[in-house]
VMD Tcl script that builds the backbone (N, CA, C; Angstrom):
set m [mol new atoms 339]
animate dup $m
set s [atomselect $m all]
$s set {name element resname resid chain x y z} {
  {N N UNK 1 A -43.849 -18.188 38.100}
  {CA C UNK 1 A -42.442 -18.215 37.859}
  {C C UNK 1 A -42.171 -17.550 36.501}
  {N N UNK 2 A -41.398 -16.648 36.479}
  {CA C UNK 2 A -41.015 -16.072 35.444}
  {C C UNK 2 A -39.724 -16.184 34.946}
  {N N UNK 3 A -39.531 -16.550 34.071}
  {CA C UNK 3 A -38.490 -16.918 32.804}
  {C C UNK 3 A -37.195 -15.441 32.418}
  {N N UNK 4 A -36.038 -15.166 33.399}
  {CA C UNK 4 A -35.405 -14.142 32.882}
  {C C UNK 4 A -34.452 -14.324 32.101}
  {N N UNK 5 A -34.551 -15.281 31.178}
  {CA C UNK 5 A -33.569 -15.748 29.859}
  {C C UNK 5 A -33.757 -14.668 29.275}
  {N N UNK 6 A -32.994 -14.004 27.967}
  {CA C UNK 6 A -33.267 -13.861 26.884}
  {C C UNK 6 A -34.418 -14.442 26.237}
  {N N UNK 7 A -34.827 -13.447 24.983}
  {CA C UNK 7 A -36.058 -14.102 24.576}
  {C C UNK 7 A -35.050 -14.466 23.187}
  {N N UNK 8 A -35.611 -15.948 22.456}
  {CA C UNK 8 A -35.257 -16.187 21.256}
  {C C UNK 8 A -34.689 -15.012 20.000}
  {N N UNK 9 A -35.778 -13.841 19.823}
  {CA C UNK 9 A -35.878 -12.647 18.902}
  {C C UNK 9 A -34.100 -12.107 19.437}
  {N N UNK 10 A -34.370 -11.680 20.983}
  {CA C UNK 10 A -33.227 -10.711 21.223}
  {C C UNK 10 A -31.739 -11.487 20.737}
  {N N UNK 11 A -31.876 -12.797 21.236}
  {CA C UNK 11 A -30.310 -13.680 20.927}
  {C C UNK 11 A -30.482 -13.560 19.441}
  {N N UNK 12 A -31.095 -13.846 18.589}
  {CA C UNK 12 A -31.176 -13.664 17.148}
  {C C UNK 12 A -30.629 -12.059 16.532}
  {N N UNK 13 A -31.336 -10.813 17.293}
  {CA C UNK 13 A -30.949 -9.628 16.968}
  {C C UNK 13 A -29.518 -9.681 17.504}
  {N N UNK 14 A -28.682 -9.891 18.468}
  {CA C UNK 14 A -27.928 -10.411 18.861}
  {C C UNK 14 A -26.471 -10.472 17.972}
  {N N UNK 15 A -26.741 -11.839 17.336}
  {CA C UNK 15 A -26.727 -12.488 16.632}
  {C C UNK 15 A -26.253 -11.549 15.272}
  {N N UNK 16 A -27.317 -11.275 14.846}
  {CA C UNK 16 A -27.444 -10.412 13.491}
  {C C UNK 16 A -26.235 -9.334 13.624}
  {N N UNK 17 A -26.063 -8.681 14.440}
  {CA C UNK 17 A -25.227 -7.315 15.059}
  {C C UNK 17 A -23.531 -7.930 15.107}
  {N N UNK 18 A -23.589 -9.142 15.784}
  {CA C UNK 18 A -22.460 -9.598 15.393}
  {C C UNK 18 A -21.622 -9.983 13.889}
  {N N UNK 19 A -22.492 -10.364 13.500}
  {CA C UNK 19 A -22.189 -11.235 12.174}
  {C C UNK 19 A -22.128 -10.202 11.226}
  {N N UNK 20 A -23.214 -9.098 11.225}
  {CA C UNK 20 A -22.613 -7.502 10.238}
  {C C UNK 20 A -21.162 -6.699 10.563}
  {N N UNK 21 A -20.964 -7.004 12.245}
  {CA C UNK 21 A -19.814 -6.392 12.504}
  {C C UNK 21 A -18.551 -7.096 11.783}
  {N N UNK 22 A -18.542 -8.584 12.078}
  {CA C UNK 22 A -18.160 -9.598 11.240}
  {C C UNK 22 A -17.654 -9.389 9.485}
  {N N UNK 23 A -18.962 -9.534 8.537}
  {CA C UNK 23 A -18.965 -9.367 7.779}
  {C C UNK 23 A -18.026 -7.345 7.256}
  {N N UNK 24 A -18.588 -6.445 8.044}
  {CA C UNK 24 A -17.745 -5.169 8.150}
  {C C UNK 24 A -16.391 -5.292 7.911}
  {N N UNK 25 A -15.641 -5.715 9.138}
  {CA C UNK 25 A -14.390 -6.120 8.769}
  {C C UNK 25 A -13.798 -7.053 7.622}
  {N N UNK 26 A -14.394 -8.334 7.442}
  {CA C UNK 26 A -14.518 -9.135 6.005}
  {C C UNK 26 A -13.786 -8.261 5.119}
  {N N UNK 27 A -15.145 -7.344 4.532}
  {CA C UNK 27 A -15.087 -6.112 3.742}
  {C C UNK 27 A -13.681 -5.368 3.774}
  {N N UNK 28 A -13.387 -5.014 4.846}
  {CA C UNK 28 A -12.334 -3.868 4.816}
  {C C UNK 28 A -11.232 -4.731 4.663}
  {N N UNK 29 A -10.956 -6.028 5.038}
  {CA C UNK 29 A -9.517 -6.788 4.356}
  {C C UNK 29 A -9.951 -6.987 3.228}
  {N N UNK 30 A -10.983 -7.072 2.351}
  {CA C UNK 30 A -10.740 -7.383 1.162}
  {C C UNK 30 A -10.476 -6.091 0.597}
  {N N UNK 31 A -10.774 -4.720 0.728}
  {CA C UNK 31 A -10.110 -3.532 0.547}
  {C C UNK 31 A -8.991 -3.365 0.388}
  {N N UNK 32 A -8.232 -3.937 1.562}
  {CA C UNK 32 A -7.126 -3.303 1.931}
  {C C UNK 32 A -5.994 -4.480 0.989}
  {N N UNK 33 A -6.286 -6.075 0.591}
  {CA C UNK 33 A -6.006 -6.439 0.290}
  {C C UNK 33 A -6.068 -6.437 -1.865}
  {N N UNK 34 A -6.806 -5.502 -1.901}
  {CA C UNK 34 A -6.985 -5.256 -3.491}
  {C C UNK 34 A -6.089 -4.227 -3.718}
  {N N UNK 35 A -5.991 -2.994 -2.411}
  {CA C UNK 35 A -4.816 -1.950 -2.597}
  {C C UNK 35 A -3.735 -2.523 -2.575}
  {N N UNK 36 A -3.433 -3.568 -1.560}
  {CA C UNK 36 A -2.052 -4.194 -1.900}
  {C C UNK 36 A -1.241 -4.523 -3.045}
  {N N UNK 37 A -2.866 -5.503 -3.604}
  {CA C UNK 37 A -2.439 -6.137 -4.933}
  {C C UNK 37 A -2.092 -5.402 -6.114}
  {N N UNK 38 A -3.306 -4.015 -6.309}
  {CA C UNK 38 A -2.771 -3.280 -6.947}
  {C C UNK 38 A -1.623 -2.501 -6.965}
  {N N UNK 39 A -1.068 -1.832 -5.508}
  {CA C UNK 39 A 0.373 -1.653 -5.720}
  {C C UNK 39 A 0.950 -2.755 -6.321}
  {N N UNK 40 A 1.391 -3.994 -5.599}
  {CA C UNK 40 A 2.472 -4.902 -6.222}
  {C C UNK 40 A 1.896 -5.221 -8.068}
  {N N UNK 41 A 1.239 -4.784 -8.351}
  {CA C UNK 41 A 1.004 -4.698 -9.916}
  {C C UNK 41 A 1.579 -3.472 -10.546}
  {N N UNK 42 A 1.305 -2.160 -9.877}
  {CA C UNK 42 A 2.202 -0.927 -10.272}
  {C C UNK 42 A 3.488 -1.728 -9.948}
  {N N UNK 43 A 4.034 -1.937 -8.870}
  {CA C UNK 43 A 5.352 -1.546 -9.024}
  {C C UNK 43 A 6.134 -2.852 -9.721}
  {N N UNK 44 A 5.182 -3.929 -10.234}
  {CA C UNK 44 A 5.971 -4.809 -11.384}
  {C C UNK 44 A 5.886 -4.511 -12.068}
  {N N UNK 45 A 5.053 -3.353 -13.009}
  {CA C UNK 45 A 4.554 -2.557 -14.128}
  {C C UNK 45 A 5.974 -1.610 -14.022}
  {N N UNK 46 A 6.335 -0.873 -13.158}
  {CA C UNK 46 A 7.439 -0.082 -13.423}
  {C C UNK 46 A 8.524 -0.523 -13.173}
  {N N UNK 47 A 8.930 -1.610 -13.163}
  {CA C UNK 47 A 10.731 -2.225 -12.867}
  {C C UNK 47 A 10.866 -1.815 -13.833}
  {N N UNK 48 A 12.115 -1.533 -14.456}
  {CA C UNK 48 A 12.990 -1.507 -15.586}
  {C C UNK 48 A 13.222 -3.195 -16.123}
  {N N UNK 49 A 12.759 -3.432 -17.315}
  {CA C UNK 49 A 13.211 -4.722 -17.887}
  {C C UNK 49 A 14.822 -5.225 -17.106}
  {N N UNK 50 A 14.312 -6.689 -16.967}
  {CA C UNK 50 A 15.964 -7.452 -16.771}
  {C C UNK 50 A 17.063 -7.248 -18.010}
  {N N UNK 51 A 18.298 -6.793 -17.865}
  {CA C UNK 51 A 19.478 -6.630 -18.780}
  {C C UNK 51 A 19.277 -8.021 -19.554}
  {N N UNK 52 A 19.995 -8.123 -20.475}
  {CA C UNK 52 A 20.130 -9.105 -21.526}
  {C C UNK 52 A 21.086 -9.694 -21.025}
  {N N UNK 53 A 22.328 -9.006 -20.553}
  {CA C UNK 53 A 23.791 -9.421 -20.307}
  {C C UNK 53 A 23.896 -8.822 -18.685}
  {N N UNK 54 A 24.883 -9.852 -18.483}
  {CA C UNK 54 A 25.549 -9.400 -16.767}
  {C C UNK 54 A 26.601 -9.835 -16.953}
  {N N UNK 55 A 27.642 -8.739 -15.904}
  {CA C UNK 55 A 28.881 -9.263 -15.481}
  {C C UNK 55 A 28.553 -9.123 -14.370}
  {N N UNK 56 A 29.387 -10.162 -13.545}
  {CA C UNK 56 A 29.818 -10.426 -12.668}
  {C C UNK 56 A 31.158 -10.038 -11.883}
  {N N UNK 57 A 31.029 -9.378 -10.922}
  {CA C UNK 57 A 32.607 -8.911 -10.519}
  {C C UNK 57 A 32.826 -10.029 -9.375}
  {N N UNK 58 A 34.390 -9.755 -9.204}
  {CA C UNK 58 A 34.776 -10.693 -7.868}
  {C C UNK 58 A 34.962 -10.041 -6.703}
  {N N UNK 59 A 35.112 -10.627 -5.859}
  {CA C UNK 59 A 34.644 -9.429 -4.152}
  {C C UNK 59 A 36.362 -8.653 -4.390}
  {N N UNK 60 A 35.785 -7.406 -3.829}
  {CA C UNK 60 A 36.703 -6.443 -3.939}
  {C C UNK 60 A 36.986 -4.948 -4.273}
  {N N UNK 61 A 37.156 -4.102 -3.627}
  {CA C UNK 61 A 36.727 -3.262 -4.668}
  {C C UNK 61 A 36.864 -2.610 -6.157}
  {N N UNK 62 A 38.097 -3.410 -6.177}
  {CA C UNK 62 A 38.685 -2.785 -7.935}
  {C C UNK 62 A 39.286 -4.702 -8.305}
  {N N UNK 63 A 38.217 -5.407 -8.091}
  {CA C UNK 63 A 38.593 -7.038 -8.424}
  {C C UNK 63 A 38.082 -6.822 -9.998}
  {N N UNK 64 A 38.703 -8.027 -10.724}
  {CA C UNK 64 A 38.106 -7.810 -11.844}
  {C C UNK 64 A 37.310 -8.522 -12.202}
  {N N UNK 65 A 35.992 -8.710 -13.456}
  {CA C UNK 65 A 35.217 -9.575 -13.284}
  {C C UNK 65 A 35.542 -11.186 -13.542}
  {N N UNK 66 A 34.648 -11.778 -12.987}
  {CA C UNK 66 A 34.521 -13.516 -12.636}
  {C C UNK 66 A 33.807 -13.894 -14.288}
  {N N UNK 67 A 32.846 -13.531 -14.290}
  {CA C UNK 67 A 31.911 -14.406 -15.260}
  {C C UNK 67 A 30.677 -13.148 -15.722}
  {N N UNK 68 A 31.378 -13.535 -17.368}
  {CA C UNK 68 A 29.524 -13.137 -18.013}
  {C C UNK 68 A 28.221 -14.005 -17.790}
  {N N UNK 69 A 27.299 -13.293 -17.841}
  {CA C UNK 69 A 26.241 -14.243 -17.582}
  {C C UNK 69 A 25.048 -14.090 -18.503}
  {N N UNK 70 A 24.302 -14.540 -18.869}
  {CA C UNK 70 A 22.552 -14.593 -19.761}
  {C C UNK 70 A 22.106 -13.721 -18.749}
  {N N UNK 71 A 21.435 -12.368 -18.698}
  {CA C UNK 71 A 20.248 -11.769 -18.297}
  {C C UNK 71 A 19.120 -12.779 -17.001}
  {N N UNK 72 A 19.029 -12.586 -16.140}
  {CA C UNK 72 A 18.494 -13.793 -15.813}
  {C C UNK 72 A 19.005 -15.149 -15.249}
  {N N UNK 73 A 20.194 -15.471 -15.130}
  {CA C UNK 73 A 20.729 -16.290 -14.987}
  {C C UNK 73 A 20.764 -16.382 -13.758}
  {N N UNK 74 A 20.460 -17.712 -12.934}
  {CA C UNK 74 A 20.045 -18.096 -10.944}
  {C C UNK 74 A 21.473 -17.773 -10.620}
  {N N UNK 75 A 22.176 -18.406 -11.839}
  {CA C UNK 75 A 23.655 -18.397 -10.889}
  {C C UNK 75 A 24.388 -16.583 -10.751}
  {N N UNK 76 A 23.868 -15.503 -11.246}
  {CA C UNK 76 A 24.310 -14.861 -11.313}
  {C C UNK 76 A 24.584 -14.421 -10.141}
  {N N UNK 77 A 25.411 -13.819 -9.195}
  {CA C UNK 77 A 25.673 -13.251 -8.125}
  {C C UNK 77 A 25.274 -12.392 -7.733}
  {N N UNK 78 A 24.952 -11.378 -6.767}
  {CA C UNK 78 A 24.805 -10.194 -6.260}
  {C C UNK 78 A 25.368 -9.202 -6.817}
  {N N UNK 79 A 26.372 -9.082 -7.474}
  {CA C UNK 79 A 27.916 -8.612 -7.461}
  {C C UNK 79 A 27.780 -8.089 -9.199}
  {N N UNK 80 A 26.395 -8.693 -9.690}
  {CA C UNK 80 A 26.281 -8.654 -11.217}
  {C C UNK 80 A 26.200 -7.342 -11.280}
  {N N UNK 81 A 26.254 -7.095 -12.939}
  {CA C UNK 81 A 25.563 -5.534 -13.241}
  {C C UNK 81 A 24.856 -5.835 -14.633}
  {N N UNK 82 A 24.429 -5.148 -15.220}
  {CA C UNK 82 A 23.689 -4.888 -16.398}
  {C C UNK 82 A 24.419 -4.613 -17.362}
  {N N UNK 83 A 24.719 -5.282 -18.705}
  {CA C UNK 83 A 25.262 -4.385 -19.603}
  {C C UNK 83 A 24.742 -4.802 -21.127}
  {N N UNK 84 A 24.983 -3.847 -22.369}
  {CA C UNK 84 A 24.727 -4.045 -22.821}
  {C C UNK 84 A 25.646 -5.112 -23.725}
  {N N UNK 85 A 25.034 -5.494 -25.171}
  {CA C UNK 85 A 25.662 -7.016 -26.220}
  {C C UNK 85 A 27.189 -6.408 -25.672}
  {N N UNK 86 A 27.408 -5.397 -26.801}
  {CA C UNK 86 A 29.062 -5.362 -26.916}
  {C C UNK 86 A 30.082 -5.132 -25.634}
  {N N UNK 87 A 29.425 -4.806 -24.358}
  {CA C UNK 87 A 29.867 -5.127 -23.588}
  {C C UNK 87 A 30.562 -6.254 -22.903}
  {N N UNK 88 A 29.569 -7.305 -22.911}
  {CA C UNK 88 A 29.394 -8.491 -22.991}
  {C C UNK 88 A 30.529 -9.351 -24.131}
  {N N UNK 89 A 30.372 -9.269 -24.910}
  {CA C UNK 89 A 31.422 -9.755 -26.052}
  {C C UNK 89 A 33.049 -9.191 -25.700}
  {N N UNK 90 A 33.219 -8.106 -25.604}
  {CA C UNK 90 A 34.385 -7.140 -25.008}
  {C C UNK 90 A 34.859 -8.008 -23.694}
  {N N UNK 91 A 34.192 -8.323 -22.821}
  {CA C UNK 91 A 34.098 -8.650 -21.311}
  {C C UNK 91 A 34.878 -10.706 -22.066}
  {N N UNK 92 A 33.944 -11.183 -22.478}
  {CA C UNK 92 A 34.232 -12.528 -23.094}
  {C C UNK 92 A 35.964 -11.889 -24.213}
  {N N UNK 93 A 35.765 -11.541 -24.705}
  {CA C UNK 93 A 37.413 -11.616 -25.648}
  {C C UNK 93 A 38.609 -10.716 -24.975}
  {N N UNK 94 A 38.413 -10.093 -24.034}
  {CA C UNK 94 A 39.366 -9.964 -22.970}
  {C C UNK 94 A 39.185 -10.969 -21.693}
  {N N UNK 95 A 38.835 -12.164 -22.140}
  {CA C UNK 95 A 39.062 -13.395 -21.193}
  {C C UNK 95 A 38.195 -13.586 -19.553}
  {N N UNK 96 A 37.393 -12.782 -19.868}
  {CA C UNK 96 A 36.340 -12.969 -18.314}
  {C C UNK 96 A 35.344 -14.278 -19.196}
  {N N UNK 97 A 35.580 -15.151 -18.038}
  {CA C UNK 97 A 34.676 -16.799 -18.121}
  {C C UNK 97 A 33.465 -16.453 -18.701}
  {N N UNK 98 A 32.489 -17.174 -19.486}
  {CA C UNK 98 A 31.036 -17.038 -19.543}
  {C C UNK 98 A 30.564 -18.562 -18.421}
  {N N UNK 99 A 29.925 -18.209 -17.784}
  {CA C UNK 99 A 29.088 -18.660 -16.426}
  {C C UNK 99 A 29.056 -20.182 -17.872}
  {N N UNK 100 A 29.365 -21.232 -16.918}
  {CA C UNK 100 A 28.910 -22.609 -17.676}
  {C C UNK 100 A 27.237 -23.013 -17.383}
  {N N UNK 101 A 26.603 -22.696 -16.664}
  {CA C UNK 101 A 25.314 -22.449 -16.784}
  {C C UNK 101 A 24.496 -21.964 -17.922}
  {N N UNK 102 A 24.477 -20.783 -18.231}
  {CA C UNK 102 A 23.811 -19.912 -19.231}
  {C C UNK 102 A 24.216 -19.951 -20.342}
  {N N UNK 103 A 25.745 -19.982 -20.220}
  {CA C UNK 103 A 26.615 -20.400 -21.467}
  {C C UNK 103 A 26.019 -18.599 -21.921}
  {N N UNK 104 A 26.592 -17.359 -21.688}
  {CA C UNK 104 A 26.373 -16.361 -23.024}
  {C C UNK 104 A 27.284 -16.218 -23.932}
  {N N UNK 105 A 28.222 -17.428 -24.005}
  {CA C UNK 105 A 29.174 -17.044 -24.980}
  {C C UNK 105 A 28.674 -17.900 -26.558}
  {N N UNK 106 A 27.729 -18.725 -25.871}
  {CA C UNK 106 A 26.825 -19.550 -27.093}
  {C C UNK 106 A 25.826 -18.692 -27.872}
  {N N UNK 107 A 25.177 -18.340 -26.815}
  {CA C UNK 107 A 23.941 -17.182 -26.891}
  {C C UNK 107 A 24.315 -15.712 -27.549}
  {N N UNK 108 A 25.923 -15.436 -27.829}
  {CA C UNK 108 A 26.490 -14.239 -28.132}
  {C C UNK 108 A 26.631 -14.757 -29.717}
  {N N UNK 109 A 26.837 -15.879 -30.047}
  {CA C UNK 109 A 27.395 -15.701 -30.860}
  {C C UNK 109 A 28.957 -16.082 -31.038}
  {N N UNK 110 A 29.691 -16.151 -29.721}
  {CA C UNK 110 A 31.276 -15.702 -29.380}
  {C C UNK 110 A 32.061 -16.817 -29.710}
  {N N UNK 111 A 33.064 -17.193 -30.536}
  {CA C UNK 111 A 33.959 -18.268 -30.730}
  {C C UNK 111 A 35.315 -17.830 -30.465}
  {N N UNK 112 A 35.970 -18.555 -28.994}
  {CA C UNK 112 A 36.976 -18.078 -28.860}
  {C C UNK 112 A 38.324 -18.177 -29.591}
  {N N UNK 113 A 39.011 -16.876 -30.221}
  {CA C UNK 113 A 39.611 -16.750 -31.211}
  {C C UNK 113 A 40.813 -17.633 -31.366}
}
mol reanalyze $m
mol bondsrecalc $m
mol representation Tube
mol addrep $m
């Protein structure tokens, strides 16, 4: 009677062939996952710094603005823009709100006149 199993060696070579194919792929996501990372490192490396100051406009297209805000500020809206100090101060003493959050009228400096 003869035995037509596999022999131990072959399931082992088997074996081996899988687990390199295995390990192969491994390899190539960790590749592909270091290019990732390194893009999302370039392209946080090249944003343009967050503004110091934001206004805020109100929906509309020629609405005028709602609220200054701190650079950064959660509450800031979609609707924000970037500007610079004296903007900001200009925007506050012609009577646009500073966001009660961030308060930039503290942070400016600004005492209303």
């Amino acid at each position: 009677m003869h035995d037509s199993s596999p022999s131990k060696l072959v399931l082992l070579r088997f074996l081996e062939r899988v687990q390199e194919r295995d390990l192969a792929r491994t390899r190539q996501w960790i590749v592909d996952e270091e290019r990732r990372e390194a893009e999302r490192r370039r392209s946080i490396e090249a944003r343009p710094p967050a503004p110091d100051w934001l206004i805020e406009q109100s929906i509309g297209h020629h609405a005028p603005p709602v609220y200054v805000h701190v650079g950064g500020c959660h509450m800031a809206g979609k609707r924000s823009k970037g500007v610079a100090r004296d903007a900001a101060l200009r925007a506050l003493a012609e009577g646009v709100d500073p966001c009660p959050h961030c308060r930039p009228d503290s942070r400016l400096g600004y005492i209303d006149a």
